[in-house]
C-alpha positions in Angstrom: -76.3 62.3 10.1 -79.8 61.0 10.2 -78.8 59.1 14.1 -79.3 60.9 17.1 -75.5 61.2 17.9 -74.7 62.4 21.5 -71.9 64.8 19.4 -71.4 65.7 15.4 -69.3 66.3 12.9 -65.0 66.6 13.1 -63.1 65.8 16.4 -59.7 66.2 17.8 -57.3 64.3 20.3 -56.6 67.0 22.6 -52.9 66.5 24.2 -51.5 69.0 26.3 -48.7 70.0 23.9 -51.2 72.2 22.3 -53.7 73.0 24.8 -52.9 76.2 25.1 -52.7 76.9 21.3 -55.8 75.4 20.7 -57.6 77.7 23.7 -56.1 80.8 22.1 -57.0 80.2 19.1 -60.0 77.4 18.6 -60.8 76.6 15.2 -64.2 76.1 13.8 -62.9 73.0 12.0 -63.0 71.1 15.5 -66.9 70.4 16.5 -65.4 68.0 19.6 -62.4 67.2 21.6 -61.6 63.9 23.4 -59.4 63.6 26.6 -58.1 60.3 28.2 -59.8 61.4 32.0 -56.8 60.0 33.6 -54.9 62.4 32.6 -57.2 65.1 33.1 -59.5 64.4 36.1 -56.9 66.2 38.6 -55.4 68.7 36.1 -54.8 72.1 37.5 -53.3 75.2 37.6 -53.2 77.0 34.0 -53.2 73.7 32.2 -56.4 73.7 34.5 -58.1 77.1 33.5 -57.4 76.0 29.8 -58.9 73.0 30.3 -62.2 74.3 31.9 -62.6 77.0 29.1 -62.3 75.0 26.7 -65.3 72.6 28.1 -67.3 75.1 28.4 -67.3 76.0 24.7 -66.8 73.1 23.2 -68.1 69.3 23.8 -66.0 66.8 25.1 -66.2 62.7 24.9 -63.5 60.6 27.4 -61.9 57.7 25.8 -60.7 55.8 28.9 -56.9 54.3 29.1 -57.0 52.1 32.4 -60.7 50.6 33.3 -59.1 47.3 32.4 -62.5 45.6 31.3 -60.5 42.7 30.3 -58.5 41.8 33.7 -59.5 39.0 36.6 -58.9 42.3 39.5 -62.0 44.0 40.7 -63.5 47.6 38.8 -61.6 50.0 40.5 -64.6 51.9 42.1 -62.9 54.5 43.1 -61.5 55.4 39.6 -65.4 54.8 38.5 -66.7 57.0 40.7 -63.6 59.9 40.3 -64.5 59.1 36.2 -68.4 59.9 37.1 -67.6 63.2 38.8 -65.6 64.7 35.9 -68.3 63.5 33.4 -70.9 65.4 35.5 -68.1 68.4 35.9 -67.2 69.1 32.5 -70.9 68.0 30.6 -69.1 65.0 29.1 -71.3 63.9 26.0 -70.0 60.0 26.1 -67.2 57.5 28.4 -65.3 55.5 25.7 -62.8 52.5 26.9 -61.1 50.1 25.1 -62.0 46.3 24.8 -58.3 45.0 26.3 -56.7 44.4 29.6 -54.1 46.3 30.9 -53.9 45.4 34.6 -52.8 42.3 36.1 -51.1 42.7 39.7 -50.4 46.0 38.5 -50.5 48.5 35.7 -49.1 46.9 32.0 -49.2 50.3 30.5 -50.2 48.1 27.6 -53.4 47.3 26.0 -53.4 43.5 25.8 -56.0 41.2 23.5 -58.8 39.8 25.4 -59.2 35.7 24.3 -62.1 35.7 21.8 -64.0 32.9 23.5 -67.6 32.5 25.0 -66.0 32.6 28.6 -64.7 36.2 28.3 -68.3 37.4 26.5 -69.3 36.7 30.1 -67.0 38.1 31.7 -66.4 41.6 30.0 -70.2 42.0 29.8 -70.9 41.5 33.5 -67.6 44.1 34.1 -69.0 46.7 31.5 -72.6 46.4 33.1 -71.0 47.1 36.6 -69.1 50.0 35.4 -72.6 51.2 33.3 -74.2 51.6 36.5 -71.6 52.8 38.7 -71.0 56.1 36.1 -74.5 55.6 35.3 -73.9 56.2 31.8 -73.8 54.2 29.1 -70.1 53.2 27.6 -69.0 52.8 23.8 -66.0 50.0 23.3 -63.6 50.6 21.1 -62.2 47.6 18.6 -58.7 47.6 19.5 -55.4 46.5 17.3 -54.0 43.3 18.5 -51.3 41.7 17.3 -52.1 37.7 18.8 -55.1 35.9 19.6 -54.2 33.7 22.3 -57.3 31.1 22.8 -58.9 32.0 19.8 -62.0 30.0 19.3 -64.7 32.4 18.1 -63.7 35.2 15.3 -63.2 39.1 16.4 -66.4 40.1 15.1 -68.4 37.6 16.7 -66.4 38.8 19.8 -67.5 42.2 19.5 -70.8 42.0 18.4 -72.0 39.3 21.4 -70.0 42.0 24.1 -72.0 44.9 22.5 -75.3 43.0 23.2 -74.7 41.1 26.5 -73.6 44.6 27.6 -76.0 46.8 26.2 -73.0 49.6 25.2 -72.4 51.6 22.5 -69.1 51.2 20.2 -66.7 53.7 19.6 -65.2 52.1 15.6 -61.9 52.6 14.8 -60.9 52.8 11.7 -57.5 52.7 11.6 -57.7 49.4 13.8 -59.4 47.7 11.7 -57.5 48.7 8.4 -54.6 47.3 11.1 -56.4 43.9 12.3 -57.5 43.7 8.5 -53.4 43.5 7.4 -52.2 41.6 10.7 -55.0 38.8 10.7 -55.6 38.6 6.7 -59.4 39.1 6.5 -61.2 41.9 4.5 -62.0 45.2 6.3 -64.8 45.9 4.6 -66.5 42.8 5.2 -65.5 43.3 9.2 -66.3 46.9 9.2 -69.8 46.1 7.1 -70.9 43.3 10.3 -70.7 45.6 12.7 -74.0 47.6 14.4 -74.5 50.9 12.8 -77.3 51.5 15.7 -74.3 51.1 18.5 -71.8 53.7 16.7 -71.5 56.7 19.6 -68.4 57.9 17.2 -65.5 56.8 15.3 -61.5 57.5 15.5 -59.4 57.8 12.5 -55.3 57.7 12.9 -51.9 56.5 11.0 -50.0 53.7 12.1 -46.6 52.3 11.3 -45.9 49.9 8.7 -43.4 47.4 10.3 -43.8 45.2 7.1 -45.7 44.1 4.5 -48.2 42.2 6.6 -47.3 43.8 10.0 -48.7 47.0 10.8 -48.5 48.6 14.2 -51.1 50.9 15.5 -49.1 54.0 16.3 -51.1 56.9 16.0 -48.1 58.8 15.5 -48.5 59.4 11.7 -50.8 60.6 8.6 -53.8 58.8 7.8 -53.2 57.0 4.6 -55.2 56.8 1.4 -56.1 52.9 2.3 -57.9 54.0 5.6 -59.5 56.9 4.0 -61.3 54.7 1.7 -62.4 52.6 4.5 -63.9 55.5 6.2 -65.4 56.6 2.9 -66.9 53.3 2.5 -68.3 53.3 6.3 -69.8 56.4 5.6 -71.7 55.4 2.6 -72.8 52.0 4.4 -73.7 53.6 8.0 -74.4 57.2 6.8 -72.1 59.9 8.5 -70.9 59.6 11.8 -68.6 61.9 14.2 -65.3 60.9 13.4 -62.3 62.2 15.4 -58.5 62.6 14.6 -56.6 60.8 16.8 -52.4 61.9 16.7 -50.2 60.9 20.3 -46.9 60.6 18.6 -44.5 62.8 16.4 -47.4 65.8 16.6 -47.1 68.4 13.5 -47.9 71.8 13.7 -51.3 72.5 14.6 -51.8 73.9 11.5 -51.5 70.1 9.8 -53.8 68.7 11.6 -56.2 71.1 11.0 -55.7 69.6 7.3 -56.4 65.9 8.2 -59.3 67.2 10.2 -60.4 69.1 7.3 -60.4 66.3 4.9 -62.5 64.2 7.1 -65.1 67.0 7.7 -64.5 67.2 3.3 -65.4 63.3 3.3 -68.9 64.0 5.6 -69.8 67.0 3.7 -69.4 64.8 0.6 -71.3 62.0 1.5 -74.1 63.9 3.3 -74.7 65.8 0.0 -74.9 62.2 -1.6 -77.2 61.3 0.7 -79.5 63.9 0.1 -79.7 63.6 -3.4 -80.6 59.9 -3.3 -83.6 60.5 -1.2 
């Protein structure tokens, strides 16, 4: 990895159906684990004693569910300033969110698609800025899965790339989402995935999704990656060089023992491709 990533190499969704399996018995496949901090920040008790072991040997990025950098409501400060705490706490190496809404006169428990037009650059920008400073950290943005673009008038990528630089954040890319987005809004991934800032990736997710129909996917992550969104990775690898990529499963969890596999073939793919690398310099 020739960037200065904040962490490296194989990463893991941690859900608390396996905490305490994966305390007992940490693998050396896993270089990072990723928490949502809402559902972590207050965590006690022995979930809490696993929890704090397990940051103290292992890093830890936060990928955000409810910052709602899309929604007309104030930054919850509080929430910001609870988020900054357990960053400092628990040595958190980067503060992912998603680019959506998910508030509006109350929780949606939803990520919703933010219009792609100039107005919302604006807007998002200024609301990731605030947050920036309030955690005083910088945040990556995620490329979500949408499903409709209401008031469309720029393209996604365009989107993206002006909120990366109006903001001055980092992007977490997921690949599964745009695999997803590629399927649901007929463009070519590789093109997409090819436009985006290899100097902004803080670290990428990898899932499976659920094929509703031909030209429908739905971005699960309760399934096996498949081959198709392997070879997007592959190919992001060989554009960008390697990056830390980490295996995201919230649904229909295997044994622990099968995601070790998944996690293994991505740490295969890196291995791989660093290998390349070196013999082409």
């Amino acid at each position: 990895m020739s960037k200065n990533y904040s962490v490296y190499g194989t990463g893991l969704g941690l859900r608390r159906s396996f905490l305490e399996s994966i305390s007992n018995n940490f693998s050396n496949e896993i270089d990072f684990l990723e928490v949502a901090p809402e559902n972590w920040i207050d965590i006690g008790g022995r979930a809490g004693n696993y929890f704090h072991l397990l940051t103290e040997k292992v890093p830890f990025v936060c990928h955000g569910l409810s910052l709602n950098l899309g929604g007309t409501a104030p930054l919850d400060i509080k929430f910001l300033e609870s988020v900054k705490k357990f960053i400092n706490t628990h040595n958190i190496r980067v503060y992912s969110e998603h680019l959506s809404y998910c508030a509006d006169e109350g929780h949606l428990y939803d990520l919703m698609p933010i219009p792609f037009t100039e107005e919302a650059i604006k807007h998002v920008s200024a609301r990731i800025k605030q947050a920036q400073e309030i955690i005083d950290k910088r945040i990556a943005i995620e490329n979500v899965s949408y499903y409709a673009a209401p008031f469309k008038k720029i393209n996604e990528i365009d989107f993206i790339n002006a909120i990366l630089n109006e903001a001055d954040c980092d992007l977490l890319l997921d690949i599964n989402n745009i695999y997803v987005n590629s399927i649901n809004h007929q463009y070519n991934a590789e093109d997409f995935m090819k436009a985006l800032p290899k100097e902004r990736i803080a670290y990428a997710h990898i899932a499976g999704h659920y094929n509703e129909a031909s030209d429908l996917l739905v971005d699960t992550h309760g399934s096996d990656v498949i081959d198709p969104v392997w070879a997007l990775l592959k190919k992001s690898y060989k554009y960008f060089g390697v990056f830390p990529t980490l295996l995201e499963r919230d649904f229909n969890i295997p044994k622990f023992d099968n995601l070790l596999e998944e996690i293994g073939k991505i740490r295969t793919i890196q291995l791989s491709h660093t290998k390349e690398g070196s013999e082409n310099v």
